[in-house]
ChimeraX commands (.cxc) that place a marker at each C-alpha (Angstrom):
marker #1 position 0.00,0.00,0.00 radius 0.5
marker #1 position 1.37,3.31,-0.69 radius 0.5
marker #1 position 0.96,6.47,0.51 radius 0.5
marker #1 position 1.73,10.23,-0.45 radius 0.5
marker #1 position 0.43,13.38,0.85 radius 0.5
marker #1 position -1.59,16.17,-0.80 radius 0.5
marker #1 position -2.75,19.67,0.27 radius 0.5
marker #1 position -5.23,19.04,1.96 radius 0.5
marker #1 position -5.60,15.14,2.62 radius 0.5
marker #1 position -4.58,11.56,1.76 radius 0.5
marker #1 position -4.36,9.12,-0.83 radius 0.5
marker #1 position -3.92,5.62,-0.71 radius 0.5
marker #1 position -3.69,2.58,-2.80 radius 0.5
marker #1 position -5.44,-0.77,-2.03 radius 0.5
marker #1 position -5.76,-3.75,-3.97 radius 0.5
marker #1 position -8.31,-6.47,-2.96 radius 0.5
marker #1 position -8.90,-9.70,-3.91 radius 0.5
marker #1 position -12.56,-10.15,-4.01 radius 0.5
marker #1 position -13.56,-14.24,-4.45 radius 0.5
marker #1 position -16.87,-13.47,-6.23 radius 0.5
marker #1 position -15.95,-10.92,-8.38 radius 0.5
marker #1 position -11.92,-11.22,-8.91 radius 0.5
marker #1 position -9.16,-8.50,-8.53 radius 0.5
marker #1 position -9.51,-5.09,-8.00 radius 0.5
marker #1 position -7.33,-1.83,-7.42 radius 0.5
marker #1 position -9.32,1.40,-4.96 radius 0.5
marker #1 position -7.96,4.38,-4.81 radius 0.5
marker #1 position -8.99,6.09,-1.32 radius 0.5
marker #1 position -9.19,9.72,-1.01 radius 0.5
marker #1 position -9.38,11.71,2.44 radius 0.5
marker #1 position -10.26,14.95,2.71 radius 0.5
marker #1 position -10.00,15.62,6.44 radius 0.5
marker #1 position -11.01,19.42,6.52 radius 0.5
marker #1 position -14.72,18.17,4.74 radius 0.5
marker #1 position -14.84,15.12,6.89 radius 0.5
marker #1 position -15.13,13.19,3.68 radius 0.5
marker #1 position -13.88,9.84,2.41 radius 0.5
marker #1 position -13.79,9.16,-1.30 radius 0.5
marker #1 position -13.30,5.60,-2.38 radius 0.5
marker #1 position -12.93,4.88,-6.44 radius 0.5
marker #1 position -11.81,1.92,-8.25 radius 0.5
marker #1 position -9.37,2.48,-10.61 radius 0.5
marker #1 position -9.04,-0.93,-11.99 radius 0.5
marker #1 position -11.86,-3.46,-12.62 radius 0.5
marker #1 position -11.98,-7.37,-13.03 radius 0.5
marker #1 position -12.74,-8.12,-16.95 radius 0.5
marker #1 position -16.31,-7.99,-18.32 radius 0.5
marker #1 position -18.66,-5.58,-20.02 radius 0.5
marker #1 position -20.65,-5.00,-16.71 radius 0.5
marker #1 position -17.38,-5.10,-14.55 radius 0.5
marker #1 position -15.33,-2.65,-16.56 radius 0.5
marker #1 position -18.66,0.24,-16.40 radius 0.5
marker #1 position -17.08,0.65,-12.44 radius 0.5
marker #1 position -14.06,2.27,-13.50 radius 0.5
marker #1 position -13.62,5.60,-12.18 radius 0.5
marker #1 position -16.96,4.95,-10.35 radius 0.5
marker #1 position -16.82,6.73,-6.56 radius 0.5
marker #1 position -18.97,6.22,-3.58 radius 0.5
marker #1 position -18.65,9.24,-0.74 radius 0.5
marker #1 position -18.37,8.66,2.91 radius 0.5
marker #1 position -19.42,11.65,4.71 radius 0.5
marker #1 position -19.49,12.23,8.31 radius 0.5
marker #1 position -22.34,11.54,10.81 radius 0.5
marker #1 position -24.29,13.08,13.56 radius 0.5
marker #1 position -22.34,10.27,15.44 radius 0.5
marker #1 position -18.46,11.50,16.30 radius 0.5
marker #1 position -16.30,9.54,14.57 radius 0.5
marker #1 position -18.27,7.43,12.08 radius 0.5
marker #1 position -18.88,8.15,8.33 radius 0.5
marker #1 position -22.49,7.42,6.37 radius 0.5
marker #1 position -23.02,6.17,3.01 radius 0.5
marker #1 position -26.41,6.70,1.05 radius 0.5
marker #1 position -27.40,2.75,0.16 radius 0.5
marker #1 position -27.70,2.25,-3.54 radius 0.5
marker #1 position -27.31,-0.94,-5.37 radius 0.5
marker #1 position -26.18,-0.98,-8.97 radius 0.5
marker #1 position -28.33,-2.93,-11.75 radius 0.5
marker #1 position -27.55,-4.25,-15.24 radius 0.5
marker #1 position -30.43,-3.97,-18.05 radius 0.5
marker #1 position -31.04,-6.25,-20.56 radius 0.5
marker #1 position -27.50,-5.04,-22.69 radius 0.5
marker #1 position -25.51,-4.83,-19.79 radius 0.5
marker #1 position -25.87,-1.47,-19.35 radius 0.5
marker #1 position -25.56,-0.25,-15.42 radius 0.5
marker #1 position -27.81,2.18,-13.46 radius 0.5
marker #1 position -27.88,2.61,-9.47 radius 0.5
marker #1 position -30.78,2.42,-7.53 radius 0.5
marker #1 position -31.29,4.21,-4.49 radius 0.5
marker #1 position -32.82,1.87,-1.94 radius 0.5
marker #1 position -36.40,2.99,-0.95 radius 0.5
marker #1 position -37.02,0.46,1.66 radius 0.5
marker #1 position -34.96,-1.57,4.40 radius 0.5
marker #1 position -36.15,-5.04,2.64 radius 0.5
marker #1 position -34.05,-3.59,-0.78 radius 0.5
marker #1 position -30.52,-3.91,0.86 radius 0.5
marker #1 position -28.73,-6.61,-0.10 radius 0.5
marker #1 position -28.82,-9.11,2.96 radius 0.5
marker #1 position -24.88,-9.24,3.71 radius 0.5
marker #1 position -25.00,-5.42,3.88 radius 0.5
marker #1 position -27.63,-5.84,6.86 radius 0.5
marker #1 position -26.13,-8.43,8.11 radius 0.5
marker #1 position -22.36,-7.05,8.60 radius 0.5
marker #1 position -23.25,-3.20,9.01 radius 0.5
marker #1 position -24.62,-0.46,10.54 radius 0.5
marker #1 position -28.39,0.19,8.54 radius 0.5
marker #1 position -29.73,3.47,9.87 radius 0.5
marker #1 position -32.55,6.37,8.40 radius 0.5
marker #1 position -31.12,8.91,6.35 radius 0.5
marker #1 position -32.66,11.80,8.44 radius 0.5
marker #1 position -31.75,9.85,11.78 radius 0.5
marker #1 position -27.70,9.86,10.69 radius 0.5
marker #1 position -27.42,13.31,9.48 radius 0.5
marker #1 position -30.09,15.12,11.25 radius 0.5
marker #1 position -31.61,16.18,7.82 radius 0.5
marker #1 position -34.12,15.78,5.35 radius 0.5
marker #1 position -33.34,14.92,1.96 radius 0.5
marker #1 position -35.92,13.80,-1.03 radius 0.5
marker #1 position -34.93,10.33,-2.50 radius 0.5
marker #1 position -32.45,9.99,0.32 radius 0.5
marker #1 position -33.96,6.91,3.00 radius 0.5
marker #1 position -31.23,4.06,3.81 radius 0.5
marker #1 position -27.41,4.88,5.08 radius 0.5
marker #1 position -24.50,2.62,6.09 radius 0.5
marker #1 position -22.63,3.59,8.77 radius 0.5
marker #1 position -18.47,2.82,9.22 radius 0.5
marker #1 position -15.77,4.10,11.30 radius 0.5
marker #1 position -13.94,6.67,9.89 radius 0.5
marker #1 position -10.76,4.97,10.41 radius 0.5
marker #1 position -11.81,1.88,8.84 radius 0.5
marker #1 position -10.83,2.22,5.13 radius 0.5
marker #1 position -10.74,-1.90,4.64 radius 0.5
marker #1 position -14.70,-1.97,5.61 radius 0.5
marker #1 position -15.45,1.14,3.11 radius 0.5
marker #1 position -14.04,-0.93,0.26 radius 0.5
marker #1 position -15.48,-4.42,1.27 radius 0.5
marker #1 position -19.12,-1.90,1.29 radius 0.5
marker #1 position -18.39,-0.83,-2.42 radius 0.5
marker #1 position -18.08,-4.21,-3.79 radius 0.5
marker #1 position -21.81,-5.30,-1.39 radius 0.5
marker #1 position -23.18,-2.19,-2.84 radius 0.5
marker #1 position -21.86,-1.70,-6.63 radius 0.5
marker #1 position -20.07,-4.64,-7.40 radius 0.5
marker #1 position -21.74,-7.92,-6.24 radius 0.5
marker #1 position -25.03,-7.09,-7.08 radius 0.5
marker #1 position -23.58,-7.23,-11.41 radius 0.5
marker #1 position -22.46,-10.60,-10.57 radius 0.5
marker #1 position -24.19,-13.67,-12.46 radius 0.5
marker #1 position -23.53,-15.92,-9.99 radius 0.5
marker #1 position -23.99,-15.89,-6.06 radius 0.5
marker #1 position -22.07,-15.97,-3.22 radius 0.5
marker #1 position -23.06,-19.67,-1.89 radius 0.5
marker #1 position -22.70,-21.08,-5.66 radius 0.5
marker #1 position -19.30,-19.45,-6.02 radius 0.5
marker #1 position -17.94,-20.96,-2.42 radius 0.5
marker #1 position -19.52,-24.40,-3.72 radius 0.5
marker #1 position -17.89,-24.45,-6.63 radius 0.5
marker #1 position -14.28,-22.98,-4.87 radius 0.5
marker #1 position -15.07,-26.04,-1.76 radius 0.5
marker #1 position -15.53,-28.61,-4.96 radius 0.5
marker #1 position -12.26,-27.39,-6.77 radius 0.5
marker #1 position -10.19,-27.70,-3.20 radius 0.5
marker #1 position -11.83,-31.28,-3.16 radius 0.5
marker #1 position -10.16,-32.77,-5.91 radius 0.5
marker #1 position -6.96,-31.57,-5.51 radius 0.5
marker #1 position -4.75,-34.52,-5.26 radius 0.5
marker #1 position -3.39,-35.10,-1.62 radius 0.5
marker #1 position 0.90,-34.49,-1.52 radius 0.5
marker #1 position 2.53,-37.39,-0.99 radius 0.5
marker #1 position 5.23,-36.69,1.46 radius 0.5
marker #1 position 8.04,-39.38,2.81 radius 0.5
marker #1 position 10.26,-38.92,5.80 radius 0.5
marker #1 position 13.14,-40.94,6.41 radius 0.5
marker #1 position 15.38,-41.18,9.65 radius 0.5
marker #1 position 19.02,-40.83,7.81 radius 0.5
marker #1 position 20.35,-42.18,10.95 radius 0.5
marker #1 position 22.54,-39.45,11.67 radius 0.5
marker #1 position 22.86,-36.82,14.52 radius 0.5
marker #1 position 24.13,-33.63,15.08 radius 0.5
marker #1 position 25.16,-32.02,18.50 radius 0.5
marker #1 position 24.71,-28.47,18.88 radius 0.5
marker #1 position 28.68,-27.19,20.20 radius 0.5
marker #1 position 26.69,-24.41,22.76 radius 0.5
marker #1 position 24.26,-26.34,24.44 radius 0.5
marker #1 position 24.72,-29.63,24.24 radius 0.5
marker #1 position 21.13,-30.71,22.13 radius 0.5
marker #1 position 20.76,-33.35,19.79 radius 0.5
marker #1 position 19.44,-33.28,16.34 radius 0.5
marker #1 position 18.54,-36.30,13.56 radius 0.5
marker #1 position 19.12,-35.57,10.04 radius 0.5
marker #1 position 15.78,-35.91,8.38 radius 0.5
marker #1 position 15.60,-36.40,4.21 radius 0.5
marker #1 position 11.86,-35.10,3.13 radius 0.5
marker #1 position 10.92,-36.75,-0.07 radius 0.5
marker #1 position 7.33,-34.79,-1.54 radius 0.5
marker #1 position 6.31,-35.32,-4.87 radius 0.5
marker #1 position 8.38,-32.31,-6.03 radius 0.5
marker #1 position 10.75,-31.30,-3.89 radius 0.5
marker #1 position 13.21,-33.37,-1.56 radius 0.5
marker #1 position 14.75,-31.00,1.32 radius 0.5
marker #1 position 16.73,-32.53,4.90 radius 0.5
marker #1 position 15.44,-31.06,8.29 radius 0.5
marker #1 position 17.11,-31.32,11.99 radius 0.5
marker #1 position 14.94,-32.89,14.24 radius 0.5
marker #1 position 15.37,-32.87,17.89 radius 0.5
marker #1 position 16.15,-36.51,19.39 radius 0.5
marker link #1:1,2 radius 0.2
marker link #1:2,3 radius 0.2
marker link #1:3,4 radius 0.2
marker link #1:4,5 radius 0.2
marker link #1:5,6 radius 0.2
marker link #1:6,7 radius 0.2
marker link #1:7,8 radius 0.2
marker link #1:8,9 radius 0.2
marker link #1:9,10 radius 0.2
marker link #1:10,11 radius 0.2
marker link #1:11,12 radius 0.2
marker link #1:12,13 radius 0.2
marker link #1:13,14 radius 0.2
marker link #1:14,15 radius 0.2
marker link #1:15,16 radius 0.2
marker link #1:16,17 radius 0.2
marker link #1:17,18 radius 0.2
marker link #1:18,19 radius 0.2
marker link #1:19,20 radius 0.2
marker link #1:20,21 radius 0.2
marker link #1:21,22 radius 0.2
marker link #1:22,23 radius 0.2
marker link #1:23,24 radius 0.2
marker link #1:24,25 radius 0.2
marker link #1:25,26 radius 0.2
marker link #1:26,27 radius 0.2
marker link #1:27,28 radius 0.2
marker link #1:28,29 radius 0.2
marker link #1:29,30 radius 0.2
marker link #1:30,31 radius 0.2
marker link #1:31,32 radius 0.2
marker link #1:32,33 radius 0.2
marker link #1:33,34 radius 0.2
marker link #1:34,35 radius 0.2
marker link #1:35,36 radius 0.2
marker link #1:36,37 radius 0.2
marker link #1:37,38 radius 0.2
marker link #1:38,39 radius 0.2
marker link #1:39,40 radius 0.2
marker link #1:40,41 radius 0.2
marker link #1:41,42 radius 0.2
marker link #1:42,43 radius 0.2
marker link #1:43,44 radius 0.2
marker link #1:44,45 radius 0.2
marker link #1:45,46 radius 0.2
marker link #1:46,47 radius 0.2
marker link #1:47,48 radius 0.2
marker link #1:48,49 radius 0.2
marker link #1:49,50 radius 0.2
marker link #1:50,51 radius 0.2
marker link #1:51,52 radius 0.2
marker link #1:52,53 radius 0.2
marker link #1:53,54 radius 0.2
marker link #1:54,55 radius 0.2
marker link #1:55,56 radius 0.2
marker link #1:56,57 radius 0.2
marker link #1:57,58 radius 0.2
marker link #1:58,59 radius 0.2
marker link #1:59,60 radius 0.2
marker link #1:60,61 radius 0.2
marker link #1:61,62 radius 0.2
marker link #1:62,63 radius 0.2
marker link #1:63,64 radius 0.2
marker link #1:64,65 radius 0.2
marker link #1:65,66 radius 0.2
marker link #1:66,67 radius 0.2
marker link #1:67,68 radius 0.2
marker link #1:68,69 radius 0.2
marker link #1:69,70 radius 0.2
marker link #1:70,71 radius 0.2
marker link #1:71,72 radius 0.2
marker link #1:72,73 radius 0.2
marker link #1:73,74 radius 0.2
marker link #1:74,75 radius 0.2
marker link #1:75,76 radius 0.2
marker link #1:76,77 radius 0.2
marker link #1:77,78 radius 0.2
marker link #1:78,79 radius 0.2
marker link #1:79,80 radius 0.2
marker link #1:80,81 radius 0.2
marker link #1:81,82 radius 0.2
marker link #1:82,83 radius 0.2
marker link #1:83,84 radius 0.2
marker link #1:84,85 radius 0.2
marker link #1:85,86 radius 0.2
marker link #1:86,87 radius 0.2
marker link #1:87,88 radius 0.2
marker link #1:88,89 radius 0.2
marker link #1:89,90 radius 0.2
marker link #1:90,91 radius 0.2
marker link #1:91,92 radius 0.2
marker link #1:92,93 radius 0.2
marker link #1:93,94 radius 0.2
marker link #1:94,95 radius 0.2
marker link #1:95,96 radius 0.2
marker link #1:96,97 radius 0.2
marker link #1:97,98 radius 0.2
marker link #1:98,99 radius 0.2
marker link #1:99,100 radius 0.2
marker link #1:100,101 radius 0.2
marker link #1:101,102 radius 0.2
marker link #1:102,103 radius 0.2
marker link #1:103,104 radius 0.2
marker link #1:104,105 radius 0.2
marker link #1:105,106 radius 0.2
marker link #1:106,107 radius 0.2
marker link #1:107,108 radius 0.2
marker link #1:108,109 radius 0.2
marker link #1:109,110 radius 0.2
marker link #1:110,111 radius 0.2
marker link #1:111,112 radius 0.2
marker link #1:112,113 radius 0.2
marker link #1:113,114 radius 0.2
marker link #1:114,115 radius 0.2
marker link #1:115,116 radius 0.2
marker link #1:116,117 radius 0.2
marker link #1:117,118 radius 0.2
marker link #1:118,119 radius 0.2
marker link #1:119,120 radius 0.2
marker link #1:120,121 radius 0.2
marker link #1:121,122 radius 0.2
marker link #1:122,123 radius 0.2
marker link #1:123,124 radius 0.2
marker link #1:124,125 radius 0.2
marker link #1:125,126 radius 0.2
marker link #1:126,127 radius 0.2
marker link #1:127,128 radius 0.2
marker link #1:128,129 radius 0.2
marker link #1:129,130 radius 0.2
marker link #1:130,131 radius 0.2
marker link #1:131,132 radius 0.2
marker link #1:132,133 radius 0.2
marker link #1:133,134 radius 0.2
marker link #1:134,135 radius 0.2
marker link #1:135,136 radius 0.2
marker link #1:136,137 radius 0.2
marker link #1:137,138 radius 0.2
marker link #1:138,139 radius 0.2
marker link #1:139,140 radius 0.2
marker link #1:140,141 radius 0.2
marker link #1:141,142 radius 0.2
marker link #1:142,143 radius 0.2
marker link #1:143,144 radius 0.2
marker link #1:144,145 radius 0.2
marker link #1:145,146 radius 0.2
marker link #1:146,147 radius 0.2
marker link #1:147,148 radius 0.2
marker link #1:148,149 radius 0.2
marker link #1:149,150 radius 0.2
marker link #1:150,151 radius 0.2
marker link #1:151,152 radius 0.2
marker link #1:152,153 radius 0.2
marker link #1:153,154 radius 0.2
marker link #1:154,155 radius 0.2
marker link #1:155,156 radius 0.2
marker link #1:156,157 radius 0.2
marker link #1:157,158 radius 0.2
marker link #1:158,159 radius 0.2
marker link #1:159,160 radius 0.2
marker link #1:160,161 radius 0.2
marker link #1:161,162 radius 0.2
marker link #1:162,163 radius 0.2
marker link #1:163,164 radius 0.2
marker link #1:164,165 radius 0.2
marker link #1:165,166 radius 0.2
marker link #1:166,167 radius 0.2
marker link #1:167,168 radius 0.2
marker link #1:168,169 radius 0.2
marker link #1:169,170 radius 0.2
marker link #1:170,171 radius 0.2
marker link #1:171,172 radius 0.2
marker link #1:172,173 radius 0.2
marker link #1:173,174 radius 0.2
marker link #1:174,175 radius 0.2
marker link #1:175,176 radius 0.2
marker link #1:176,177 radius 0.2
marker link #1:177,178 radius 0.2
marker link #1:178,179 radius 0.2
marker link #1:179,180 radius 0.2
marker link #1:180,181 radius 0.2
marker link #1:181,182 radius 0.2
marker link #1:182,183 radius 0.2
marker link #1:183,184 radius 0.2
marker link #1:184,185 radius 0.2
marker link #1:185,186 radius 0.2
marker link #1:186,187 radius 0.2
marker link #1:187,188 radius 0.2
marker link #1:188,189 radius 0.2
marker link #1:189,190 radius 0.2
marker link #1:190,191 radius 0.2
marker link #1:191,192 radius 0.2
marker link #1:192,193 radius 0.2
marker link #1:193,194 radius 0.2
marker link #1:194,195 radius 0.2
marker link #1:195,196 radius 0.2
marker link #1:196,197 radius 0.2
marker link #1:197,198 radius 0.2
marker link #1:198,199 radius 0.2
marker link #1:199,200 radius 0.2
marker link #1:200,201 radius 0.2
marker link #1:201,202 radius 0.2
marker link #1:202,203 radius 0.2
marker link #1:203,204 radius 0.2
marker link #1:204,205 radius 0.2
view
């Protein structure tokens, strides 16, 4: 992760690995004087729906609450030619279930002490907490493109780490020992056969 200063906040780089979606690269703006987080992806996974999120932002502004940051909910939706639009949640029922589930849901007037039309649903994250502001743009932008869903994607990762073939690893006893000169221990020379590799370990007596 790198870091560099600007006039009047911070920028830094983060790369995440999601396992639904693939690889991604955020760029994550501060702008301490507004009280503002920015967080935009700056590199996409491949695909047509994917590739639309480049450049996209979502803002993190600050709360009634002292140190926590709000996000307006909105969940982005593909037409019929791939084409993406976001969708400001109306209702608590529209968010996403593993956005309820892992964060802060609160009413838009409630958070901010203001009243906004078209503005209902807000996230809420610590301020410091850069890694949950990312994870909340992939819930929010992101997973909601993919064509397949979480539980079918870890099925299909738990089948794939099923039939991976078992290493084969042999360990023999050469025999052999080694005394340490300082205190005294003794060590057997172990040879390490695996299916690729053959290394020797020291193992204490």
């Amino acid at each position: 992760m790198n870091l560099r200063q600007l006039r009047n906040g911070q920028v830094r780089y983060y790369r995440a690995k999601d396992f639904l979606t693939g690889e991604w690269l955020f760029k994550i703006c501060r702008d301490r004087e507004l009280g503002k987080v920015l967080v935009r992806a700056i590199k996409c996974p491949p695909g047509v729906r994917f590739a639309q999120l480049e450049g996209n932002t979502m803002v993190f502004q600050q709360s009634q609450r002292e140190g926590w940051l709000y996000d307006i909910v909105s969940v982005t939706q593909a037409n019929e030619n791939d084409k993406l639009s976001r969708k400001v949640v109306a209702s608590l029922e529209e968010i996403p279930t593993v956005i309820r589930e892992n964060y802060e849901i609160k009413p838009y007037e409630e958070t901010t002490g203001k009243k906004a039309p078209g503005k209902h649903w807000v996230t809420l994250s610590m301020a410091d907490d850069e890694k949950a502001m990312v994870t909340l743009f992939l819930l929010e932008r992101a997973w909601t493109l993919s064509t397949t869903t979480p539980e079918e994607k870890l099925k299909t990762l738990q089948e794939q780490e099923s039939l991976k073939p078992i290493e084969r690893k042999k360990e023999i006893d050469t025999g052999q020992t080694w005394k340490c000169p300082i205190c005294g221990d003794e060590f057997r020379l172990k040879h390490i056969e695996r299916e690729t590799t053959i290394k020797h370990a020291l193992k204490k007596s």
